[in-house]
N, C-alpha and C positions, 0 to 999 in steps of 0.2 A: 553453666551457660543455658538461659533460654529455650525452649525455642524457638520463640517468635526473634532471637537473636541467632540461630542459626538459620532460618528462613530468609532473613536479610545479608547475612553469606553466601548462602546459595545463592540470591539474586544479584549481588552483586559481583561474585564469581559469577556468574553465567554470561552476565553483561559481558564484562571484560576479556574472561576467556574467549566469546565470540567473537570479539573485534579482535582478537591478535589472529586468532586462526583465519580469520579472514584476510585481515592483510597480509599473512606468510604465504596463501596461495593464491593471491592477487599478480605476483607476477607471470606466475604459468596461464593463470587466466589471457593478461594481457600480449601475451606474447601468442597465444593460440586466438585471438581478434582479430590481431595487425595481421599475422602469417596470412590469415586465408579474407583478409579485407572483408571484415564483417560488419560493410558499413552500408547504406541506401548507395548505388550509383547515381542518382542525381535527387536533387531537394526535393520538395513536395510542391506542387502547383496551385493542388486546389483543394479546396476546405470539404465537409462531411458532405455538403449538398451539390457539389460538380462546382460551385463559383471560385474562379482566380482569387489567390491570395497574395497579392504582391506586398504588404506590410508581411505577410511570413516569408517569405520567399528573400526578402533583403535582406533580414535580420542570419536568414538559418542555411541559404545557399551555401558558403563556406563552411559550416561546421557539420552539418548532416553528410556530407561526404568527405569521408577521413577519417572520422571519428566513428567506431564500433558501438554497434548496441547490445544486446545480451549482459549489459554491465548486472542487472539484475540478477543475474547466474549466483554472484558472488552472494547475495542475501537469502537466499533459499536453496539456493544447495549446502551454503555453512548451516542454515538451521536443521534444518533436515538431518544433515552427516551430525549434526552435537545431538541433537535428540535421540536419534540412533547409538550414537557410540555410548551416552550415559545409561538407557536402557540393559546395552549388552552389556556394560561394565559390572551393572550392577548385579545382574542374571548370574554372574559368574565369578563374583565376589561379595563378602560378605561385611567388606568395609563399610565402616558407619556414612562415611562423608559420599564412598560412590554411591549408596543408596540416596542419600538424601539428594545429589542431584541428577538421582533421575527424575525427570518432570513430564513422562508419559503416563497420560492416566483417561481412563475411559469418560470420566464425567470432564473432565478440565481440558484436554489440550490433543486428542486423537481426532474430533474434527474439525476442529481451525487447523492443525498440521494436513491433514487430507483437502483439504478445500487447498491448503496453500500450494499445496503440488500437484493437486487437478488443475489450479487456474495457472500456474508455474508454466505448464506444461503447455497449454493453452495458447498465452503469450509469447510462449518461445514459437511455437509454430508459425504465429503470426508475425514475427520477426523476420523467421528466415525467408517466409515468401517475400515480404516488403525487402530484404537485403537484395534477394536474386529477383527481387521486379515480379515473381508469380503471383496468380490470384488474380479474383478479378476485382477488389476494392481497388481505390484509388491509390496510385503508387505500388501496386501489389500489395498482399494480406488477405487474411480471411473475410472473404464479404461480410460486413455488417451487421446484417443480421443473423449469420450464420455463427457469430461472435458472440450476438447476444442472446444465440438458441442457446448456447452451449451452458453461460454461463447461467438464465433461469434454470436447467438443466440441473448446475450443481447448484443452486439456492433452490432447487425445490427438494434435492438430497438431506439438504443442511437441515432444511422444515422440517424433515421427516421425522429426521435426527433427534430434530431438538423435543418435536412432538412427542412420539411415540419411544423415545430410546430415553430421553432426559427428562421428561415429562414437561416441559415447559407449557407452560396455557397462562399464563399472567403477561400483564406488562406493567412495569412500573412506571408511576407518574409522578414526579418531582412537586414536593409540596404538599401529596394529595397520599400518597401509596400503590399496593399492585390492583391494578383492574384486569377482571377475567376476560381473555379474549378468546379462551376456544381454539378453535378451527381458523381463527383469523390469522392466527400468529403466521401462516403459510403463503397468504399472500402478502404479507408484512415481512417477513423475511424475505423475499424475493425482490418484494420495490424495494429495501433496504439493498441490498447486494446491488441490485443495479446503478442504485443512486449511488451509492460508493463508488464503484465501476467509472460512471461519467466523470467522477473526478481524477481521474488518472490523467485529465490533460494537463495536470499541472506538473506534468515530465516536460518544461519548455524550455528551462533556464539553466548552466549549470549550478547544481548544489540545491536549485531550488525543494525538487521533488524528495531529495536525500533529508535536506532539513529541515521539511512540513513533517516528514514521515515519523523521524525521530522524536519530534513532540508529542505527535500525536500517541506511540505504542509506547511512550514514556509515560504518558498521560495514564494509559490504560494497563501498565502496571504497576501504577501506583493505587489506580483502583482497585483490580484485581486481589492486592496485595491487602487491602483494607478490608475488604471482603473473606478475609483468609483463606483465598482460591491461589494458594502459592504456587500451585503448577504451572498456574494461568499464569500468574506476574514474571515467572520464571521463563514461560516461553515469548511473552512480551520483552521482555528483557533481551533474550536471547535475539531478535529480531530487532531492539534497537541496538545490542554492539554490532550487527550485522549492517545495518542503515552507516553506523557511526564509520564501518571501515570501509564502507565504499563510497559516502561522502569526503572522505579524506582524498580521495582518488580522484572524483570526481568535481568538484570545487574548480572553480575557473583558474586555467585552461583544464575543460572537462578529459580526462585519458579515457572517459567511455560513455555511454549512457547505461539509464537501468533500461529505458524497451521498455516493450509490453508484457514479456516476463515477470519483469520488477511490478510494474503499477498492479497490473492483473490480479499477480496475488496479492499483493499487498492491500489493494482496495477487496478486497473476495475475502481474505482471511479480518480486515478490520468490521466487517458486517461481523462478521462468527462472533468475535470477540466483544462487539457492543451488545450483542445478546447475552451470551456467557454471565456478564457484567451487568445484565439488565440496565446500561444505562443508553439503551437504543433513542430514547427522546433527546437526550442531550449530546447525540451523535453531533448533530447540525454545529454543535457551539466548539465540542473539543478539534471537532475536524473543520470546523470552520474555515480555512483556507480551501480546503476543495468546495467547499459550499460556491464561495466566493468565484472560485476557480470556474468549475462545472456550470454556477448559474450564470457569468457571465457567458458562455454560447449558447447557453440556450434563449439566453434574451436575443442574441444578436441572430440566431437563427430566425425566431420568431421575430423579430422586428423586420427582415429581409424578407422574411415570405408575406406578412401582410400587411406592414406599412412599407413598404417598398425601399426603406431605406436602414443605415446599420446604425446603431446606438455608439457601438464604439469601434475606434479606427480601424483592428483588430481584436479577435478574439483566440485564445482567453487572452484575462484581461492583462497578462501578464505584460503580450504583443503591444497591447492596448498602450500602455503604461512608455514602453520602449520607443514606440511610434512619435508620443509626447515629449521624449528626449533622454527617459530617465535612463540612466546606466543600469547595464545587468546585475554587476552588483549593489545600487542601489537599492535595487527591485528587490534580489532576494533575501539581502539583509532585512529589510523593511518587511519585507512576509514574515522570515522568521521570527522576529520580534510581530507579530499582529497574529502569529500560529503560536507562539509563548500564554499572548495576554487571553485569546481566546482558548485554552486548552488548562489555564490555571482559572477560568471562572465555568466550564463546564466541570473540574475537577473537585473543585468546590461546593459547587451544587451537590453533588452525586454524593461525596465526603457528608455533606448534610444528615445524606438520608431523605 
């Protein structure tokens, strides 16, 4: 055998194995949500800028209260505990297959797993305020900006990281090859992280945010894997059986949300991993439903604050889309198929070289 045929074992063991361990402790998860109502006490009223949202507020008043958030729990506390448990296995045995997956390695997969449990952590705080009403954002949670110290905070770590620990200083350019950027790479890592960040609003729908997710770190282990960064692909992998078993859960009628735990790291860990990959230009196309997702509020912000009026009925556009009559599952089917077509033509691209 191979190895680039035991590589493709490993990853598809990793996959698999994740999504069963995931759903085996999905029930103690869900029964520890309900118990202590870890839900919002009442919907959300008003959008990022203080304005009434009544197209959200009709659609989400029934399901935001009852339904628990921290769904996210389940996708990165399973990667985290697989990561760890293959490490120690292998420390302490000298079997061929427990080494080979173990998939912690200094250059490949220590900080996208750190970033994921910094911003894990992060989201989870900002759940529980919004659960019990604290804080002083809207609806309770961590103010705003205090959200988005935290998280340039860990993208200006991740810079550091990649600077001065990986040596990173290029960017590649599709078409063209790597261009030197220096010192730049640190404010480019950071707008990147952010801009991933803004699209966590597309946690709106059930299944939606579950089945953008799954494309996209499917996407990115298939690149990873092409690049023979098989740690990388392996902890990609590991994080889409992770998406896979709690979109199973979550699928209309949703038993949970992911929360800001879920989006948090998951957009914080997909910046790491588009660098890793160097295919941070063609971020925009594989994730292209957050593109879509994210830039629909920020037009509708900006169009509210200086032409005085809103582009679309609701934002994102998902609201938008609902408000026009489509059904929820319309809507997310149709993402995922338009999170398909645009994650197999950035995949492609990159595939090029």
């Amino acid at each position: 055998m191979s190895l680039l045929h035991i590589n493709v074992i490993k990853i598809f063991f990793l996959l698999v194995f994740s999504f069963f361990v995931a759903v085996l402790w999905t029930p103690l998860l869900t029964r520890f949500l309900y118990k202590y109502k870890l839900w919002r006490k009442s919907a959300r009223t008003q959008s990022i800028d203080g304005k009434p949202v009544p197209v959200f507020y009709k659609f989400n008043k029934g399901k935001e209260v009852g339904t628990p958030r921290l769904g996210g729990l389940l996708i990165w506390v399973t990667t985290i505990f697989i990561a760890f448990l293959f490490s120690f296995l292998s420390s302490i045995s000298g079997n061929f297959w427990l080494q080979k997956l173990n998939f912690l390695s200094r250059e490949q997969t220590w900080l996208p797993l750190a970033v994921l449990g910094a911003a894990a952590l992060l989201g989870l705080a900002d759940d529980v305020l919004q659960i019990f009403g604290k804080g002083k954002y809207i609806a309770g949670g961590i103010k705003f900006i205090r959200r988005l110290s935290i998280i340039f905070l860990i993208g200006t770590i991740g810079a550091w990281w990649f600077y001065f620990k990986l040596g990173f200083h290029t960017l590649h350019i599709p078409g063209i090859g790597d261009a030197e950027i220096g010192f730049w790479l640190f404010p480019l890592f950071i707008l990147v992280m952010l801009a991933c960040w803004a699209g966590g609003v597309i946690d709106g729908l059930d299944g939606l945010a579950g089945g953008a997710f799954v494309i996209i770190f499917g996407a990115f282990s298939i690149i990873s894997f092409s690049q023979a960064q098989y740690n990388l692909a392996a902890f990609c992998a590991v994080i889409t059986g992770t998406i896979l078993a709690f979109l199973w859960f979550n699928i209309s009628p949703a038993r949970f949300y992911m929360g800001e735990t879920g989006t948090i790291a998951l957009t914080s860990v997909l910046a790491v991993v588009s660098f890793l990959t160097d295919s941070v230009l063609l971020l925009p196309i594989i994730a292209g439903l957050l593109v879509l997702e994210a830039g629909s509020v920020i037009l509708q912000l900006l169009s509210k604050k200086f032409l005085k009026k809103k582009i679309f009925i609701a934002a994102p556009i998902h609201h938008h889309l609902q408000a026009k009559g489509w059904s929820s599952e319309q809507i997310t089917m149709r993402f995922w198929i338009l999170g398909i077509v645009f994650a197999i033509v950035g995949t492609a691209i990159r595939l090029l070289r």
